[in-house]
C-alpha positions in Angstrom: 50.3 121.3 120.3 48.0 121.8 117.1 46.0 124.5 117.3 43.3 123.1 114.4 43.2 119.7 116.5 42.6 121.4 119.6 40.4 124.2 118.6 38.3 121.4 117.1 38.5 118.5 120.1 36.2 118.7 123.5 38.1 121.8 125.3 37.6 124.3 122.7 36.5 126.9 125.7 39.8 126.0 127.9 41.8 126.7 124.3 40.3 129.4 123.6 40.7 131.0 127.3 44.5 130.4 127.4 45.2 132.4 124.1 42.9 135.3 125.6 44.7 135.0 128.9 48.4 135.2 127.4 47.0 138.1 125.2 45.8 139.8 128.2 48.7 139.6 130.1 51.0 140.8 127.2 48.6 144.0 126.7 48.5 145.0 130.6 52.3 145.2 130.5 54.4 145.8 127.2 52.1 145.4 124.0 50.3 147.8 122.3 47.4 146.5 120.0 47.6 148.6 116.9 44.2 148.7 114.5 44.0 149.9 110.6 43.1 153.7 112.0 46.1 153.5 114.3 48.6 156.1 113.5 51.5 153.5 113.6 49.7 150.9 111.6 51.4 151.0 108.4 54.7 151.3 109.9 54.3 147.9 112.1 52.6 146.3 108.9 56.2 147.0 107.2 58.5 146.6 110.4 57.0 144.3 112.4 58.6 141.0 113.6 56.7 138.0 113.5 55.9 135.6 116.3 54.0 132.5 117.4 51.3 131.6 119.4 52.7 128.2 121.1 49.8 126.3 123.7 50.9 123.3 125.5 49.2 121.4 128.2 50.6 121.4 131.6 50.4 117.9 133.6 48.1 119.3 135.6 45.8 119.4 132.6 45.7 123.0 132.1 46.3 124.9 128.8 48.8 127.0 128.7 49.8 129.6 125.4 52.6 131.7 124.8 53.3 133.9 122.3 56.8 134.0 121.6 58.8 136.4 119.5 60.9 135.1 116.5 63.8 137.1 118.1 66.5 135.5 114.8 64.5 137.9 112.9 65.7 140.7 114.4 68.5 143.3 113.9 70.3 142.4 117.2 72.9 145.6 116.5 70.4 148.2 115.7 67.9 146.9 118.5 70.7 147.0 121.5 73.9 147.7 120.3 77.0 146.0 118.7 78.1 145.8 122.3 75.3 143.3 124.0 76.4 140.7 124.7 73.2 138.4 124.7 74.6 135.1 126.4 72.6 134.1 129.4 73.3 131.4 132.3 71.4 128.2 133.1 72.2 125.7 135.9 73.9 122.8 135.6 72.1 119.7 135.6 75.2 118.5 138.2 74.5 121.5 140.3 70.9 121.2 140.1 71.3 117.3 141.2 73.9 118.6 144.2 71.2 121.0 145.6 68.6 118.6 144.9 71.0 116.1 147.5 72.1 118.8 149.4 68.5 118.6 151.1 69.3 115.1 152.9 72.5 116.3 154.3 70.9 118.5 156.9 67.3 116.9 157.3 66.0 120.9 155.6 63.7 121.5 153.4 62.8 121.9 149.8 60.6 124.2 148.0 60.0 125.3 144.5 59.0 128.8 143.4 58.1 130.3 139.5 58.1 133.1 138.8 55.5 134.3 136.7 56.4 135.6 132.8 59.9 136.4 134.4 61.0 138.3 131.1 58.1 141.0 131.1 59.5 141.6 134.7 62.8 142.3 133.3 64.9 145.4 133.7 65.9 146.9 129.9 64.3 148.7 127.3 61.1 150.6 127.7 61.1 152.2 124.4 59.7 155.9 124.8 61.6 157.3 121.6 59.3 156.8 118.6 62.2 156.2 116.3 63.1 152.8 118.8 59.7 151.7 118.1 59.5 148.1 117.9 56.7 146.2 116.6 55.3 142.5 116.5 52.7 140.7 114.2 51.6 137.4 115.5 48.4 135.2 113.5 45.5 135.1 116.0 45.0 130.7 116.1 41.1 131.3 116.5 40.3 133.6 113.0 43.7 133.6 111.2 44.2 137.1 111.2 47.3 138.9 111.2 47.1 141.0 114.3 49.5 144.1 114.8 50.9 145.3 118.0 53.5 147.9 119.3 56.0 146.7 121.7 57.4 148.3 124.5 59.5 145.9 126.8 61.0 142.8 126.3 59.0 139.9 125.5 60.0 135.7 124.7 61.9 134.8 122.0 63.8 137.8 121.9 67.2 137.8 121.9 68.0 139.7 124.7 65.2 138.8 127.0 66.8 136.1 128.7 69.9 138.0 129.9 67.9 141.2 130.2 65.8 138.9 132.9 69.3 137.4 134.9 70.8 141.4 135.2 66.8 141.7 137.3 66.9 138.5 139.4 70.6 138.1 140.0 71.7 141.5 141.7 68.5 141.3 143.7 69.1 138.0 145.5 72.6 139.9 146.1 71.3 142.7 148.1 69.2 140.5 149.8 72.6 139.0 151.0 73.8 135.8 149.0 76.4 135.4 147.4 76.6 134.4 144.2 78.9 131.5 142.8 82.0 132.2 140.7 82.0 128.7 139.4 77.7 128.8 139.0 76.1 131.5 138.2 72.9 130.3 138.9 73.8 129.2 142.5 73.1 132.0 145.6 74.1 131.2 148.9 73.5 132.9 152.0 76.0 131.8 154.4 74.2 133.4 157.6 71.0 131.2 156.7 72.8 128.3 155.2 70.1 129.1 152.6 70.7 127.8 149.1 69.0 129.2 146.1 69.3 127.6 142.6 67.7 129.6 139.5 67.2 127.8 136.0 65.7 130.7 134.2 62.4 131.6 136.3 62.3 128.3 138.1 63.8 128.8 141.6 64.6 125.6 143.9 65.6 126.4 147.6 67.4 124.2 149.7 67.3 125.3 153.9 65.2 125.9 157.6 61.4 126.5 156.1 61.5 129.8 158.1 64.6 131.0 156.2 62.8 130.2 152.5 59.4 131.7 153.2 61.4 134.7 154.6 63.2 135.0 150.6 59.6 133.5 149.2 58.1 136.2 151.0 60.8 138.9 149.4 60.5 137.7 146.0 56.1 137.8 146.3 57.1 141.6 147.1 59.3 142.1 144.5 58.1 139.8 141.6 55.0 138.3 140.2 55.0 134.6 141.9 53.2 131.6 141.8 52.7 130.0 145.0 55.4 127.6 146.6 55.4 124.2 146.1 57.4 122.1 149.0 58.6 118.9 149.0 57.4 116.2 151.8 56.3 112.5 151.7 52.7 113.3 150.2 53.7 116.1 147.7 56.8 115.4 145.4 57.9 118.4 142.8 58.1 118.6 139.4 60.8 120.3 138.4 63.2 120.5 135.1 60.9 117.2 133.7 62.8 115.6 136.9 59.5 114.7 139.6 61.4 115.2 142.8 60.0 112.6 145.8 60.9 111.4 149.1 60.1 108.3 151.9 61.4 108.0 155.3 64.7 106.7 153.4 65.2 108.4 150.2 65.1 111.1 148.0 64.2 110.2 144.4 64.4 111.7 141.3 62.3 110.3 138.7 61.6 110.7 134.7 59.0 108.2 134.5 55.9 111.1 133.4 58.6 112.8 131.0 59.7 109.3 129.0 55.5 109.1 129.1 55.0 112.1 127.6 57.9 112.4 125.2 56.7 108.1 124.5 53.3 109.9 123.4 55.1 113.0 121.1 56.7 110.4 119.2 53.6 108.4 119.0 55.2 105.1 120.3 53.1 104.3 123.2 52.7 101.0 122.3 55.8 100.0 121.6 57.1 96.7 123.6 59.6 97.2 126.5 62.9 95.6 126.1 65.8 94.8 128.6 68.3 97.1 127.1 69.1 99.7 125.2 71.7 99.2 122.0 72.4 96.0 121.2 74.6 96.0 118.1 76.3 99.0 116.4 74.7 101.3 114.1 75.0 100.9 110.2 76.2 104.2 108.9 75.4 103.0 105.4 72.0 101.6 105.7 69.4 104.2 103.9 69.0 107.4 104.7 65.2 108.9 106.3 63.0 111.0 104.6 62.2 114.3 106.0 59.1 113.3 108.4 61.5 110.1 109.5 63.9 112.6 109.9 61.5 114.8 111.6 60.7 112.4 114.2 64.4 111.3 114.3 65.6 114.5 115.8 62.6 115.0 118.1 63.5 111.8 119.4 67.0 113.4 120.1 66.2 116.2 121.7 64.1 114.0 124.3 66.8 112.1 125.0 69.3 114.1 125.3 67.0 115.6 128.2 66.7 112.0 129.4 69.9 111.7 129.9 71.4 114.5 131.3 68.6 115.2 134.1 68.2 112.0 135.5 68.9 108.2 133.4 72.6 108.2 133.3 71.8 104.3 131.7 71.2 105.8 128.2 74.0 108.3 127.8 76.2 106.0 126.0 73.4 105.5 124.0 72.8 109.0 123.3 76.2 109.5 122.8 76.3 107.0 119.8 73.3 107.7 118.0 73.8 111.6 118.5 77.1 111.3 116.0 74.8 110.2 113.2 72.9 113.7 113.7 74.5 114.7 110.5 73.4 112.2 108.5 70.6 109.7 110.1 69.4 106.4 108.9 67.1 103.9 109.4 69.3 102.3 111.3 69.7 105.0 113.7 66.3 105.5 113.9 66.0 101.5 114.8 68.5 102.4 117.3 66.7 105.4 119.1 63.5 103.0 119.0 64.8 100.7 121.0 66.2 102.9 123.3 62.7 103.8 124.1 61.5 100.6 124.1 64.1 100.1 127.0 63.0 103.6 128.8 59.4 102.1 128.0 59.8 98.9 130.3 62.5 100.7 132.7 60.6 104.6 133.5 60.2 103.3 137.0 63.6 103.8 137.9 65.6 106.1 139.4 68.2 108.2 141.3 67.8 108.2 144.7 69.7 109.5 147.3 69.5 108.0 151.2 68.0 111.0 153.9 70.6 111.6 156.9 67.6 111.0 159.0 68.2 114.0 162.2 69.1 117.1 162.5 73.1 117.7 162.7 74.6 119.3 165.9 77.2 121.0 167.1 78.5 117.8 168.6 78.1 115.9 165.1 80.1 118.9 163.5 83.0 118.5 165.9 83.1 114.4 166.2 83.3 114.9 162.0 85.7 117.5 162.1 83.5 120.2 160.9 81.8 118.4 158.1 77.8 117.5 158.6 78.1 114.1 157.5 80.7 111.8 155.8 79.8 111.7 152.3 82.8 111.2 150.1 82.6 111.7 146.6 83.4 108.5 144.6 84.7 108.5 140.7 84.7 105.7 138.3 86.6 106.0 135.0 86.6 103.8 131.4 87.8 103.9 127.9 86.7 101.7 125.1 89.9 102.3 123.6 89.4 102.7 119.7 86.0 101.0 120.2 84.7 103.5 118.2 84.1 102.7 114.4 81.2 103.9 113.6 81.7 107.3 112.0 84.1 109.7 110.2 87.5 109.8 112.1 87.3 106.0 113.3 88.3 103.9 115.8 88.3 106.7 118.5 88.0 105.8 122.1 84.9 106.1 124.1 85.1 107.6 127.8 83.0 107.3 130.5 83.2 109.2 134.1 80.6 108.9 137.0 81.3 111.3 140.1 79.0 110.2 142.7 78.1 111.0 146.1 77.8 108.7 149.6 78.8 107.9 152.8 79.6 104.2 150.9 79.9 102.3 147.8 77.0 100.4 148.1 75.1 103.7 148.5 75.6 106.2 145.6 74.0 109.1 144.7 75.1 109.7 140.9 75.6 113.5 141.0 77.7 113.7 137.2 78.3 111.8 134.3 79.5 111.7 130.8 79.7 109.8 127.7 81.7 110.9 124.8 84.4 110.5 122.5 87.7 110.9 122.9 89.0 114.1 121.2 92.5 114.4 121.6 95.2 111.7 123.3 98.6 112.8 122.4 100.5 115.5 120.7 103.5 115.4 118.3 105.6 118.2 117.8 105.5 117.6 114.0 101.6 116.4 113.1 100.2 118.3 115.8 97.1 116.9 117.8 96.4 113.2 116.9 92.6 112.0 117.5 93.2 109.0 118.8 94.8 106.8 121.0 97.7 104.5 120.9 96.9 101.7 123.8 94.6 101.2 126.1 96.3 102.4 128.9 97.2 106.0 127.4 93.1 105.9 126.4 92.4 105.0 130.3 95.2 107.4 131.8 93.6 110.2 129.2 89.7 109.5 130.4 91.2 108.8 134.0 92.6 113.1 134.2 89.4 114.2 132.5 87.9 112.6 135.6 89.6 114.5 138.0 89.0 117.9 136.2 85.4 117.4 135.9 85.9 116.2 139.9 87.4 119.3 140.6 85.2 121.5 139.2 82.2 120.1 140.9 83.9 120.6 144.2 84.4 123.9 143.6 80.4 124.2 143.1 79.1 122.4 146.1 81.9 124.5 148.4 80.3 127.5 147.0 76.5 125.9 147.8 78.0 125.4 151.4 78.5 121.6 151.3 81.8 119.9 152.3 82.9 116.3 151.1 85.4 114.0 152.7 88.6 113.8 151.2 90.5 112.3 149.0 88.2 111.4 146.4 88.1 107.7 145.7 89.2 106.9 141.9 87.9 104.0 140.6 89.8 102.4 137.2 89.4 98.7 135.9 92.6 98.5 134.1 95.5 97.6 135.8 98.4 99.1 133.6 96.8 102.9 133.9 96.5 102.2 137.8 100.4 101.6 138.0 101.0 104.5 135.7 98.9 106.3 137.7 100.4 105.7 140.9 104.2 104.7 140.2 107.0 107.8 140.5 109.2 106.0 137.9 109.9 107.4 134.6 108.5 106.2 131.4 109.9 107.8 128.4 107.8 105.4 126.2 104.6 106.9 127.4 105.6 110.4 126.9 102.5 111.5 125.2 100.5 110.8 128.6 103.0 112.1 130.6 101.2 115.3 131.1 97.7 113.9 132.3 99.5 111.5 134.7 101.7 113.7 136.2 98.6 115.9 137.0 96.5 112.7 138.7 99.4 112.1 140.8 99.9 115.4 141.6 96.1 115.2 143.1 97.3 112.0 144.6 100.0 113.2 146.5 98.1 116.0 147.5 95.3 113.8 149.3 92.8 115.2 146.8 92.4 111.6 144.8 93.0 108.5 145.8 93.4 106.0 142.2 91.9 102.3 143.3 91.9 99.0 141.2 88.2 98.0 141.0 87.3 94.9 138.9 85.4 95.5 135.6 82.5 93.9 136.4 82.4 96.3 139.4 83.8 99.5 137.1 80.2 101.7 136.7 81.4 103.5 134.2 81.4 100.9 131.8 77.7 101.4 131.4 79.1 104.6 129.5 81.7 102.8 127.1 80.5 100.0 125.0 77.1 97.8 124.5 77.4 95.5 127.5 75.7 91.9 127.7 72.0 91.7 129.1 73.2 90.4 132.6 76.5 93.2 133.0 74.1 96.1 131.9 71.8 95.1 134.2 73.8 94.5 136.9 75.8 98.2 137.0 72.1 99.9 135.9 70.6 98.8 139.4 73.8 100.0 141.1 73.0 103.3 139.5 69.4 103.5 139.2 66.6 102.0 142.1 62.8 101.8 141.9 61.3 103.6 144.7 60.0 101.3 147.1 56.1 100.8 147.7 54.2 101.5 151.1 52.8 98.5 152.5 50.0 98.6 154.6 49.9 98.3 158.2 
């Protein structure tokens, strides 16, 4: 947010009192506000790093700053050693989704907890040496003064604050007794509770009994500076990750309606009309290029959705997918492109995931009748290739693959947990030219996409096993084309198709072992073709409410 429009509009005081409360906050705990009589003034005037004052407004209405360190500035090998390695985890959006669903399984509960300027509360460097002195300059928004300050901990935007913060959090949750997952970093279960903690940064979302989260709440309040909780129930939904997390006696939702509003009003298209659908013809790679505040708005649009579509509106990830490989080089074309894809989010925000609630408690007599499992979700894949549909850029005529893993007792009842929508890299190998990028028939393109399936399958299973969930097995694996579904299933040789051999040897090795089961489904029935090609109004349409629901409306008594 502008600082000049702000300072100048009708909450000038609530501006004014965020900056001094972020400035506050930073002095009480690792800054050090250095004047022109200060003995290390000169010194910081030389040294010091710059950074920003950011302010934002919450959707609660409240003004929120943040200064934030330019940590690319910095001598990263002088400040902590050639050694640091400065790579810190985030959660999955699959894994955050899984937790998020996780909740109906068990009819438990689920809370939210942040914790407040996580990285000030970080273990690392408290610099009492004078010669490892760090220092920070930031431009005060309400004179324009350059204002000095000595630092002392770790602070945002610097490089090593975000790892610096997960050594802290992560080995506390495990002496509190979870265990953390191999496969998800950012996932902490504690088998004796059946307690599920997942972390995206300082954001914590807990999954189990109410007694067992406000006994780790209570832990963390001890341990950490904490806002309060926030809990999920029919009157309160959550806003979490841009995703606002509801229920109903039915469902859980998840819905991106308020961030499609708010990223509709950063790109200053409010008033743009709704359309049906997103793309509707291919993008022009040699229409004319933007200039730099169309190119400006261009990647801004981007980066909202690429959010869009890999927290909660699997509909516009083939979309995303498309546009995103003219990053390189936009044009007015792709810009057309991403409008429209907002003119469709515009007329379609109102949808979303849902989920259907288990609706009672499970026993011990449910657990034995399902043979141990808590309910009988199974976990259903669909699978497509646009073989060499691709055309648009550099390297054409690639194929496009799409995969859905979803979860649900049946098909008519999905819960999309995972999805992707990308090009195909690599189909075959020749021992002389190497890798080849791209594929020779449509069945090689659908057995390729078709294994990719299964790994990312596979994967997820081993998350949700570690978050203490259980799924039915095999997994059902849904193909449209009829050719990859013999290859897929028949034990005969084929020394024509050696170039696949490898990828279908491995999905029927999963079949035999009961892990996958490959089905025939009909193409107007295949959901992943929503992630392959620009469909007709009516066929979008048709698989986007299969994916995506409206919540339903109370009626009065």
């Amino acid at each position: 947010m502008n600082w000049k429009k702000a300072l100048s509009g009708p909450d000038r005081d609530k501006v004014i009192a965020a900056y001094d409360k972020e400035v506050k906050s930073l002095l009480s705990t690792i800054l050090k506000r250095l004047g022109p009589d200060s003995t290390n003034y000169e010194t910081a005037v030389k040294e010091a790093i710059s950074g920003r004052a950011l302010l934002d407004i919450k959707r609660n209405g409240t003004f929120k700053c943040r200064i934030v360190k330019q940590g690319f500035k910095e001598d990263k090998k002088s400040a902590d050693g050639p050694e640091y390695n400065y790579y810190a985890h985030t959660a999955r959006f699959d894994t955050v989704r899984s937790a998020i669903f996780r909740t109906r399984r068990r009819n438990r509960r689920l809370a939210l907890k942040d914790v407040s300027t996580a990285f000030l509360q970080a273990f690392g460097y408290r610099v009492t040496d004078p010669g490892l002195r760090k220092y920070l300059k930031v431009k005060n928004p309400l004179t324009g003064e350059w204002e000095y300050y000595e630092q002392s901990g770790p602070i945002y935007g610097e490089a090593s604050a975000p790892i610096r913060w997960e050594n802290t959090v992560a080995p506390w949750f495990e002496e509190q007794g979870f265990i953390r997952g191999d496969n998800e970093p950012c996932a902490f279960y504690h088998p004796e509770r059946d307690l599920l903690i997942i972390l995206y940064v300082d954001d914590c979302l807990a999954d189990g009994h109410e007694d067992d989260i406000n006994w780790i709440f209570h832990l963390m309040d001890e341990r950490f500076a904490c806002k309060d909780a926030e809990w999920l129930d029919i009157e309160s939904p959550l806003d979490y990750l841009g995703m606002d997390i509801s229920q109903d006696d039915e469902f859980i939702y998840l819905s991106m309606a308020k961030y499609i509003d708010t990223a509709l009003d950063l790109l200053g298209w409010t008033n743009i009309k709704p359309v049906s659908t997103p793309l509707r013809e291919a993008i022009d790679p040699d229409s004319k290029g933007l200039d730099n505040d169309q190119r400006k708005q261009f990647m801004t649009a981007m980066g909202c959705l690429g959010w869009l579509s890999n927290t909660g509106r699997p509909d516009i990830s083939y979309s995303h997918s498309r546009i995103g490989q003219h990053m390189a080089a936009p044009t007015k074309s792709a810009l057309s492109a991403i409008q429209r894809v907002f003119q469709y989010l515009q007329g379609s925000k109102d949808y979303c995931l849902r989920a259907r609630l288990n609706g009672k408690e499970t026993t011990a007599e449910d657990l034995l009748q399902n043979n141990g499992t808590e309910i009988n979700d199974s976990w259903w894949l669909y699978c497509d290739s646009d073989h060499a549909g691709n055309s648009e850029t550099q390297n054409a005529r690639k194929s496009q693959n799409g995969f859905l893993a979803a979860q649900g007792e049946t098909e008519e009842d999905l819960a999309p947990t995972k999805w992707s929508s990308k090009k195909s890299s690599v189909a075959f190998a020749h021992p002389l030219i190497g890798e080849a990028h791209a594929d020779i028939s449509s069945s090689a393109a659908e057995v390729y996409c078709a294994a990719n399936a299964t790994f990312d399958i596979l994967a997820l299973s081993y998350i949700v096993e570690e978050m203490g969930m259980d799924f039915k097995l095999p997994a059902i694996l849904r193909m449209d084309n009829a050719a990859a579904e013999v290859f897929t299933n028949n034990t005969a040789n084929k020394t024509r198709l050696k170039h696949i051999d490898c990828r279908q040897e491995w999905v029927k090795m999963l079949r035999n072992k009961s892990l996958v089961k490959p089905l025939h489904v009909p193409s107007k029935d295949n959901l992943a073709d929503i992630f392959t090609k620009i469909l007709d109004k009516p066929t979008f349409i048709n698989l986007r409410d299969r994916l995506l629901h409206q919540k339903k409306q109370a009626t009065a008594a």
